[in-house]
C-alpha positions in Angstrom: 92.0 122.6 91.2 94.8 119.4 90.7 91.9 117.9 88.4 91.7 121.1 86.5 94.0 124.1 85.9 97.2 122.1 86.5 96.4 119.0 84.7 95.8 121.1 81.7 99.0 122.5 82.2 100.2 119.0 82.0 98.3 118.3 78.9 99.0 121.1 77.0 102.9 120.3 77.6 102.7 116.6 76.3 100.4 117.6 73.5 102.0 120.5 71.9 105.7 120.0 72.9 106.6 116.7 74.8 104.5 114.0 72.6 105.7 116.3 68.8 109.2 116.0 70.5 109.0 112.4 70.4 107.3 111.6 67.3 109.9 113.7 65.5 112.5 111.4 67.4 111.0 108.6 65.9 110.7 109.6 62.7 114.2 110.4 62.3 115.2 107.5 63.8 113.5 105.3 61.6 114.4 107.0 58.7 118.1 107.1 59.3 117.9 103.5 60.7 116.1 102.6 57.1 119.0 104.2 55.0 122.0 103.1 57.0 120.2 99.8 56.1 120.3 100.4 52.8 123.7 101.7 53.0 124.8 98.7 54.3 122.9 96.2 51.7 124.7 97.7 49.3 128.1 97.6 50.6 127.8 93.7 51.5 126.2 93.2 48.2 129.7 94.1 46.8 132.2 92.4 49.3 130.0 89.6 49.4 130.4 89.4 45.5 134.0 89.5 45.9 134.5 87.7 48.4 132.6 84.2 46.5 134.2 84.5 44.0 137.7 84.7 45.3 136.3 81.8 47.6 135.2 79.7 45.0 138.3 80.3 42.8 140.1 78.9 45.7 138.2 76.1 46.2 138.3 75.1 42.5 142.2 75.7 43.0 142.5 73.6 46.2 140.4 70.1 44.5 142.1 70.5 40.9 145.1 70.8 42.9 145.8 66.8 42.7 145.4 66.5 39.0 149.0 67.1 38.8 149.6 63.5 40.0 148.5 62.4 36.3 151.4 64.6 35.1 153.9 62.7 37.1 154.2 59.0 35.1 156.0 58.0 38.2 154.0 58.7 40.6 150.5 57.8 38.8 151.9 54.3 38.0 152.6 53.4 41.9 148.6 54.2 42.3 148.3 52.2 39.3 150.5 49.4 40.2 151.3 49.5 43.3 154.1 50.4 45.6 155.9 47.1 45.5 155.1 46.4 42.2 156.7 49.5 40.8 160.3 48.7 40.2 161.5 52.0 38.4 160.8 53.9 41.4 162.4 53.8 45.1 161.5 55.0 48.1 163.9 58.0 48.3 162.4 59.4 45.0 159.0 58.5 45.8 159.3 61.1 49.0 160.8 63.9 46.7 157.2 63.8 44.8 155.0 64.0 48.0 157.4 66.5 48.9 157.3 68.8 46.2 153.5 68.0 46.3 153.1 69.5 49.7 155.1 72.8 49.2 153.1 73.2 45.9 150.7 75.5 48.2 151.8 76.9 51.9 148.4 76.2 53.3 148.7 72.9 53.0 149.7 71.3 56.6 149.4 67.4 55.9 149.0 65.1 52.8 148.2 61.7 52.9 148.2 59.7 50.0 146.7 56.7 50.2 147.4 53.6 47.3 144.7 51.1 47.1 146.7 48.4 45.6 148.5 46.5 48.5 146.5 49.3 51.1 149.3 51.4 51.1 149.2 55.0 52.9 151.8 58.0 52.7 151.5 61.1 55.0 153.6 64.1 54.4 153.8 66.7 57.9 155.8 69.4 58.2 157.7 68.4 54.6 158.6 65.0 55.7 157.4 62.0 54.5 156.6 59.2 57.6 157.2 55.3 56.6 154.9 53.5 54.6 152.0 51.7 56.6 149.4 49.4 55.4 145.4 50.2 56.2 143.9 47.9 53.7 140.1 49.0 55.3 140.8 52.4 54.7 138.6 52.5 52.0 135.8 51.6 54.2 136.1 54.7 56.4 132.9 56.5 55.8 134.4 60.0 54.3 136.4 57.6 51.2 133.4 54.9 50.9 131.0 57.9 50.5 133.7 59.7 48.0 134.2 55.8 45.8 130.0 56.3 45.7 130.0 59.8 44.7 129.7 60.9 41.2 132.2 63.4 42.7 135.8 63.8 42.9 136.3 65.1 45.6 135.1 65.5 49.4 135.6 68.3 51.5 134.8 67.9 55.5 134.2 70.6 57.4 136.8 72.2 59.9 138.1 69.8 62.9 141.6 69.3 64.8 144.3 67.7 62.7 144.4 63.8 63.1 147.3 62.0 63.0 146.8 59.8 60.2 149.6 56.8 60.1 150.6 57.7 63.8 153.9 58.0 63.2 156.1 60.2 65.2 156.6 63.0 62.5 153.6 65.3 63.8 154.1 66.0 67.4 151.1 65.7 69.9 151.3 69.2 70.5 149.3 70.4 67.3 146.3 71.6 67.9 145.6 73.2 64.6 142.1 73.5 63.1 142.3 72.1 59.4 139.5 71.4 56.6 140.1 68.5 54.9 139.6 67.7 51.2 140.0 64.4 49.9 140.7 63.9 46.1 139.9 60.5 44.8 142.4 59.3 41.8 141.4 57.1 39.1 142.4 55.8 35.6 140.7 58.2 33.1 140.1 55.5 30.6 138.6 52.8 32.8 137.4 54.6 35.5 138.5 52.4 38.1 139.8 53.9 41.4 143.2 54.0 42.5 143.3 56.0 45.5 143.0 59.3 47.3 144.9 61.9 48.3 143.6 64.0 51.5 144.8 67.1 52.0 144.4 69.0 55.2 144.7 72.8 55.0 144.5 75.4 57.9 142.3 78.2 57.8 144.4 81.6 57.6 143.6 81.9 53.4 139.5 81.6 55.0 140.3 84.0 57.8 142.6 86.6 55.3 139.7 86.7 52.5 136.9 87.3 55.0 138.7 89.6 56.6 138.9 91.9 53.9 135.2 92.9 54.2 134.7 92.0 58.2 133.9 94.9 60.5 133.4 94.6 64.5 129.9 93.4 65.4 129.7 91.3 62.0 129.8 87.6 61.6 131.0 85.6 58.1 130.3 81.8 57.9 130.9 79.2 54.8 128.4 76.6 54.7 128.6 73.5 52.1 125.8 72.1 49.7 123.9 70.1 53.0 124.2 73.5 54.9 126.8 73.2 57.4 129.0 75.3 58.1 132.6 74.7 57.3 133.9 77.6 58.4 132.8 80.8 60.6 134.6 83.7 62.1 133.0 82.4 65.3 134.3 79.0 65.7 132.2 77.8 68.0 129.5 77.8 65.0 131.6 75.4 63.2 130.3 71.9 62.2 126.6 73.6 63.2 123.8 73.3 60.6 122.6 76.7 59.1 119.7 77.3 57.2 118.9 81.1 55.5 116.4 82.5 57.3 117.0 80.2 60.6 117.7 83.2 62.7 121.1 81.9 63.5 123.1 84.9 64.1 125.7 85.9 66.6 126.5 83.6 69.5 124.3 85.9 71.6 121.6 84.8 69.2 119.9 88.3 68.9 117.0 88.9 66.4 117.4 91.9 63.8 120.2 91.1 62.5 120.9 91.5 59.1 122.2 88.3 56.9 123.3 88.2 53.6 123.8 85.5 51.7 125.9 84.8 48.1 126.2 81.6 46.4 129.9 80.7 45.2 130.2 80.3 41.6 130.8 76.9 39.3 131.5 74.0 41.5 131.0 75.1 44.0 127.3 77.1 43.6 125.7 74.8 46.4 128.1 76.6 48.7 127.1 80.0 50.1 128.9 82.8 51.9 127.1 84.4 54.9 127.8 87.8 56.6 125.9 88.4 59.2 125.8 92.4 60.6 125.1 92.8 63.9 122.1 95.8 65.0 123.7 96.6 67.7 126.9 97.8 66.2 125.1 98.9 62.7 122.6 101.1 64.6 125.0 102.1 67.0 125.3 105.4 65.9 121.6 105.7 64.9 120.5 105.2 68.7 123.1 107.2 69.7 122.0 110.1 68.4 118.2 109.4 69.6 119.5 108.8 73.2 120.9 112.3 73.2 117.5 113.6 71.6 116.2 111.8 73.8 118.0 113.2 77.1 117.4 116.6 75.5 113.5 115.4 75.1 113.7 114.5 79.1 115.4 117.9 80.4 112.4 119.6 78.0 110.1 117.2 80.5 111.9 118.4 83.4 112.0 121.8 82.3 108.4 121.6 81.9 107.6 120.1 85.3 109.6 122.5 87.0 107.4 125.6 84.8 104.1 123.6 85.9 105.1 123.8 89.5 106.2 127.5 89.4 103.3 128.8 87.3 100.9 126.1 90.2 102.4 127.8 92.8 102.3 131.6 91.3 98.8 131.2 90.0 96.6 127.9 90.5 97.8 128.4 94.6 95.7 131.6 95.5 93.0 129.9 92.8 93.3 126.7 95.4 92.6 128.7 98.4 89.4 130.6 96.6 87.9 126.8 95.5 88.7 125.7 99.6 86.8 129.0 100.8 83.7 128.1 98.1 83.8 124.5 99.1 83.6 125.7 103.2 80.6 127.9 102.3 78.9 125.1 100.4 79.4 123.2 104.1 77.2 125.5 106.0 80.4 128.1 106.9 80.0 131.9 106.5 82.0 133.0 108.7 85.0 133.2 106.0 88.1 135.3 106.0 88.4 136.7 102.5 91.5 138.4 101.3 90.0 141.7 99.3 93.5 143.5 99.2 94.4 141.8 96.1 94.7 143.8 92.7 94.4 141.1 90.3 91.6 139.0 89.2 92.0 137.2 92.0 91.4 139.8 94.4 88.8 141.2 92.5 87.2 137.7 92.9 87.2 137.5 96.5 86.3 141.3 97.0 83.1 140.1 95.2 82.6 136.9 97.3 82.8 138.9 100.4 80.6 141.6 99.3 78.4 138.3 98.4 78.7 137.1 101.8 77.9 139.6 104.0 74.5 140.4 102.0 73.5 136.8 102.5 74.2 136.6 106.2 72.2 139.9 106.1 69.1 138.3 104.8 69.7 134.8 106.6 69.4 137.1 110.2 66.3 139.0 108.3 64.7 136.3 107.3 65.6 134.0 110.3 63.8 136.7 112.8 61.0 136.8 110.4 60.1 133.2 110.4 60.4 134.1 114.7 58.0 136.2 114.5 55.3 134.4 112.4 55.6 131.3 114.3 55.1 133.8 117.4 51.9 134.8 115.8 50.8 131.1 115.0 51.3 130.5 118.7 49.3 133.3 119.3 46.2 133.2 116.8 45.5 129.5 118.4 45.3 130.9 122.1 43.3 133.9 120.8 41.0 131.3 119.0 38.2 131.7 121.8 37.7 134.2 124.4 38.7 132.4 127.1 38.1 134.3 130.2 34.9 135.6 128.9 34.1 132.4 128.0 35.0 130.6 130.9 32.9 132.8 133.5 29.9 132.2 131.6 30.1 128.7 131.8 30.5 129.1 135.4 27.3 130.9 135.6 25.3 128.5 133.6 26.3 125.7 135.5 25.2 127.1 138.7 21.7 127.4 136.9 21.7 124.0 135.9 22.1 122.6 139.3 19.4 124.9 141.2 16.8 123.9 138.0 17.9 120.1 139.0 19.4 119.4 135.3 22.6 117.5 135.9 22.8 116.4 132.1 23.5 120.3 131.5 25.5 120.8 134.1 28.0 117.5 133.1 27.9 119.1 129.7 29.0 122.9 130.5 31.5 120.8 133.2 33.1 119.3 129.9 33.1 122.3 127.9 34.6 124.2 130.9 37.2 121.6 131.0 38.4 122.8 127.2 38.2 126.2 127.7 40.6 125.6 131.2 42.6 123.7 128.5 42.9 126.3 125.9 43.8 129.7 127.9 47.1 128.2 129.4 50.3 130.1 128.9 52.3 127.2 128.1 53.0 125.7 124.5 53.4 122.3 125.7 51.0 119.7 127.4 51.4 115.9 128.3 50.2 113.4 126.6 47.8 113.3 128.8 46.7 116.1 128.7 45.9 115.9 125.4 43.8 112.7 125.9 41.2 114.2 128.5 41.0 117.0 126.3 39.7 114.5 123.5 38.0 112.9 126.1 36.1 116.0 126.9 35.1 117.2 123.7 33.8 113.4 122.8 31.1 114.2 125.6 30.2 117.4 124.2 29.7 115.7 120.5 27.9 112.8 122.3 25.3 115.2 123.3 25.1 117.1 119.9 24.4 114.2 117.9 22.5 112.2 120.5 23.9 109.0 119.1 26.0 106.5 120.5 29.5 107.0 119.5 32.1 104.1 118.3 35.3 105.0 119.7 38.3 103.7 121.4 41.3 105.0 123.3 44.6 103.2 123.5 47.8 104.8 125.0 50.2 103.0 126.5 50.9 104.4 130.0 54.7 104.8 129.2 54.3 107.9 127.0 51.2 109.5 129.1 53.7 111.7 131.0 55.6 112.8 127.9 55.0 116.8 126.9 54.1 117.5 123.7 52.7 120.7 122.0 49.1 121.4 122.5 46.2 120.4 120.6 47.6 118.1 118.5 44.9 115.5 119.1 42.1 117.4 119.0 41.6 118.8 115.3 42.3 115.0 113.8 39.3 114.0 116.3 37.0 117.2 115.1 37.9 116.2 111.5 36.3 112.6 112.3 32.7 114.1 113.0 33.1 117.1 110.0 33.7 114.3 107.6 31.9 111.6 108.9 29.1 112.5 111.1 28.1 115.9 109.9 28.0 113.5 106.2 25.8 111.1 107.9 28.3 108.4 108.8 26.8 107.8 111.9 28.1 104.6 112.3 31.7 105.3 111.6 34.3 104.2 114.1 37.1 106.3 115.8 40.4 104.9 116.7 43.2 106.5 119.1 46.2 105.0 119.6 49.6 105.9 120.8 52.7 103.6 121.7 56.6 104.0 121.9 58.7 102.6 119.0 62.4 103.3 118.7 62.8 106.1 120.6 60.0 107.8 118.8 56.2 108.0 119.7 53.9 107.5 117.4 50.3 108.7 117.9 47.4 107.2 115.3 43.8 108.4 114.7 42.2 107.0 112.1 38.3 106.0 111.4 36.9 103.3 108.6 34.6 106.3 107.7 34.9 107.4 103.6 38.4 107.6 102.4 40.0 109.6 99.8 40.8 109.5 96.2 44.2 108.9 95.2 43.9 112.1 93.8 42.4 114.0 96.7 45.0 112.3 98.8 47.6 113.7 96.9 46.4 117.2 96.3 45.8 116.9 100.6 49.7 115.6 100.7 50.7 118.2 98.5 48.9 121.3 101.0 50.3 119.3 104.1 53.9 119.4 103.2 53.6 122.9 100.9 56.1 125.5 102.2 54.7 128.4 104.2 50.9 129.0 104.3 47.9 127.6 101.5 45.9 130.4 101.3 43.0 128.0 100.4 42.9 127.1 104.3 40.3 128.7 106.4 42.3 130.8 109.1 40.0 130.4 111.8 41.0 126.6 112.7 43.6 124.5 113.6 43.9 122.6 110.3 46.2 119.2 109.4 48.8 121.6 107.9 49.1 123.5 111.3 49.7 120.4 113.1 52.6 119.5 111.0 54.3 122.8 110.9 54.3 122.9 114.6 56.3 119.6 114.6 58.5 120.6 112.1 59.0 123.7 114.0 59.7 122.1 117.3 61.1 118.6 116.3 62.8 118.8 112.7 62.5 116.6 110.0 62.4 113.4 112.3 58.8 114.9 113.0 56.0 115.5 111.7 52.6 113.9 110.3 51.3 111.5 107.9 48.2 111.2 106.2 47.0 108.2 104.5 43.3 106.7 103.0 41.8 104.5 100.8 39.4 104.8 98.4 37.0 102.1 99.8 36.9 103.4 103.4 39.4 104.7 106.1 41.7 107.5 106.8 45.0 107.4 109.1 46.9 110.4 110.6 50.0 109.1 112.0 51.9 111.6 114.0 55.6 110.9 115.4 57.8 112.6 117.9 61.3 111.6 118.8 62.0 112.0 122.1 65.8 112.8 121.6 65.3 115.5 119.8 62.9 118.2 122.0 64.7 120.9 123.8 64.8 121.9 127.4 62.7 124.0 129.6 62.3 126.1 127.0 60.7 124.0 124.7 62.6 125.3 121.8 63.2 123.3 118.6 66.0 121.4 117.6 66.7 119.1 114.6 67.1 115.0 115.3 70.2 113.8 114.7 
């Protein structure tokens, strides 16, 4: 019953309500997933629009920022000229312009202007200008020699900590600050030749305040340049890093799913790109939150389910269980069963029926069990009542006094033999030894001897171990009368008889066979097929021991481990092999038992 009733309970609840629960989960899942996706597109689409173009506006602000040197004659002659060279200026008026320079955005945290006539390098910090110093080779440091080669002009390097650039004692060691630095290269309009460069470092807060205008929690926004770098991130760690659209680069947990977005800033600037990156986790938060708790609900359904199983197992399938244990004893051999035939529903109207069953089979089981008694009583009595014996057995008597006052001993050896079998044949007992059975065969070979007045071909081999064993009578015999009915009475005179008998594995075995004319395969098996026939052919003759009665009688007494065995062939020869275990007969009694 586990493999049937209540796994189809089982089924049934994942089909129709556990498995539709699900799907429908799913379904809305994915749907609302899809459209707070598209949601969400939508919404970046706009801040991210925004938010270049304020970004790029501000970039084009920050590098046109120095082109208000060349407004200031003063100024743009000492690039032109020189420092030293410049005599209308001095140095007190010279720090009012990088002064006013540096307050001209408050972003700005260091300026350094640097003069390539004479090498001559300015830093403004904090709105002071440090003393002059001379770095001739500073036009050789790779961000200005790759910004004199440049078409370009200007440089922007992506975030890193402020550097002190003239190492003077204006900008304490203490800042730490995280700047991007642009360097602006100056040069004379009309002869293109290059005059210097002012760097400006600026900190990050105008980056941080226009991203933060469109950043939720979970989300990421980066700035990368025209060789895909990023220059600036909301995660700074990510800083200086290469990014590529489409890389997978996402949070620093570096989870997949995440959705990126990416808009190109405008003029300039279109090289550079602005990146928000929206975390799964935090977009589909509320999505899987409300498939966890259809989910929980899904799992107390299950539970609700198993615990319905179990009562409706218990109420129903249990009394089921106990009629399927009471069939399954019965198909073991046990009917003997208690049945419970006070029941008023199906149930007990089943086992009322099984009972009523029952008892008519153990009925006819004791009928027909005292039947088969009987007949094999009969059997056992139709072969004693074969022959008169007592009858017979005077009769001889008398003729063999006859014989030996008309001085004939051949008759008298012969009515001496057939005396012999008739002692034989009016015992009480079922059972002979071995023995026995032998001078029996013995006997009636010296009868056959005479009738056919030829000299028989016969041998007789039993090992003396098995001589003593009992056996039921007149098993030996027929197979022996058989030998001259099918061979000598067809003119086979010369036909030889065989009798052997040895112990092999607790059984013994008993041949007689002759080279006489076999069988057909087909008469063999039509023979087989009488031999092993339930009950009685009634093609046999009924007044002879016949094959068939041998082997019923070894059945009867011995089982299936007995029995006999026929066997020919078609060119010459037929075998009877008869075993009997010796395990398997019964006591005194001689009653039958199965082997094994």
């Amino acid at each position: 019953m586990n493999s049937s009733i209540r796994n189809r309970l089982l089924v049934m609840l994942l089909v129709f309500i556990i498995v539709p629960y699900f799907i429908s989960v799913l379904a809305i899942y994915f749907h609302t997933k899809e459209k707070v996706e598209q949601h969400e597109y939508r919404i970046s689409e706009v801040q991210l629009q925004k938010g270049s173009e304020e970004l790029g506006q501000y970039f084009q602000d920050m590098v046109n920022l120095p082109y208000i040197l060349y407004l200031n004659p003063g100024l743009f002659r000492i690039f032109e000229r020189g420092f030293d060279k410049e005599i209308y200026s001095n140095q007190l008026e010279v720090d009012k312009w990088f002064q006013a320079f540096y307050l001209m955005r408050r972003e700005i945290h260091q300026v350094r202007f640097f003069i390539v006539k004479d090498g001559d390098s300015f830093t403004v910090y904090d709105a002071k200008v440090s003393a002059r110093k001379k770095q001739p080779d500073l036009s050789e440091s790779p961000p200005i020699r790759h910004l004199i080669k440049s078409d370009s002009n200007f440089l922007i390097e992506p975030p890193h900590l402020i550097r002190n650039y003239n190492g003077s004692a204006v900008m304490p060691m203490s800042d730490r600050t995280l700047v991007m630095t642009i360097h602006h290269k100056i040069k004379n309009i009309l002869s293109n030749e290059f005059l210097g460069v002012v760097t400006m470092d600026i900190d990050l807060s105008r980056f941080s305040t226009i991203c933060s205008r469109f950043l939720k929690e979970g989300e990421l926004v980066l700035l990368t340049d025209e060789n895909g770098t990023i220059v600036y991130s909301t995660d700074q760690t990510l800083m200086g890093k290469p990014w590529k659209i489409g890389s997978g680069l996402s949070l620093t947990s570096g989870r997949s799913g995440d959705i990126t977005m990416s808009k190109p800033l405008p003029g300039e600037f279109k090289d550079w790109h602005l990146v928000k990156v929206t975390s799964s986790g935090n977009l589909y938060r509320d999505v899987r939150q409300t498939a966890y708790i259809s989910a929980f609900f899904g799992v107390v359904v299950v539970i609700l389910g198993l615990i319905m199983i179990h009562f409706i197992s218990n109420k129903i399938t249990r009394p089921i269980q106990l009629l399927s244990k009471k069939v399954r004893k019965i198909e073991g051999g046990h009917t003997n069963i208690w049945f419970n035939d006070t029941g008023r529903d199906e149930i007990g109207h089943l086992e009322r029926h099984i009972k009523d069953m029952m008892e008519r089979i153990n009925l006819y089981i004791d009928r027909e069990y005292r039947l088969e008694l009987e007949n094999k009583t009969n059997q056992y009595r139709a072969i004693q009542s074969q022959i008169n014996p007592h009858f017979l057995h005077n009769a001889l008597q008398s003729i063999g006094a006859v014989a030996l006052r008309s001085q004939t001993p051949q008759i008298y050896q012969l009515v001496t033999s057939l005396s012999k079998m008739m002692r034989y044949t009016i015992r009480m007992d079922n059972w002979a030894s071995i023995r026995n059975e032998v001078d029996y065969v013995k006997a009636y070979l010296d009868l056959q001897k005479e009738r056919f007045r030829v000299e028989l071909r016969h041998s007789i081999l039993v090992e003396d171990s098995i001589m003593d064993m009992s056996v039921p009578v007149m098993i030996l015999q027929p197979l022996v009368e058989n030998f001259f009915k099918h061979c000598f009475e067809e003119g086979h005179y010369g036909s030889h008889l065989s009798i052997r008998g040895w112990l092999q594995e607790g059984d013994v075995k008993l041949v007689v066979e002759n080279d006489g004319p076999g069988l057909s395969l087909e008469e063999l098996n039509e023979l087989r097929r009488k031999l092993y026939a339930v009950g009685h052919d009634a093609a046999s003759p009924n007044n002879r021991i016949g094959l068939k009665n041998i082997h019923d009688r070894l059945i009867l007494n011995y089982g299936s481990c007995g029995g006999l065995k026929v066997d020919s062939n078609p060119g010459g020869g037929f075998t009877v092999l008869i075993t009997i275990p010796t395990q398997s007969k019964e006591d005194d009694n001689h009653e039958s038992s199965s082997c094994g």
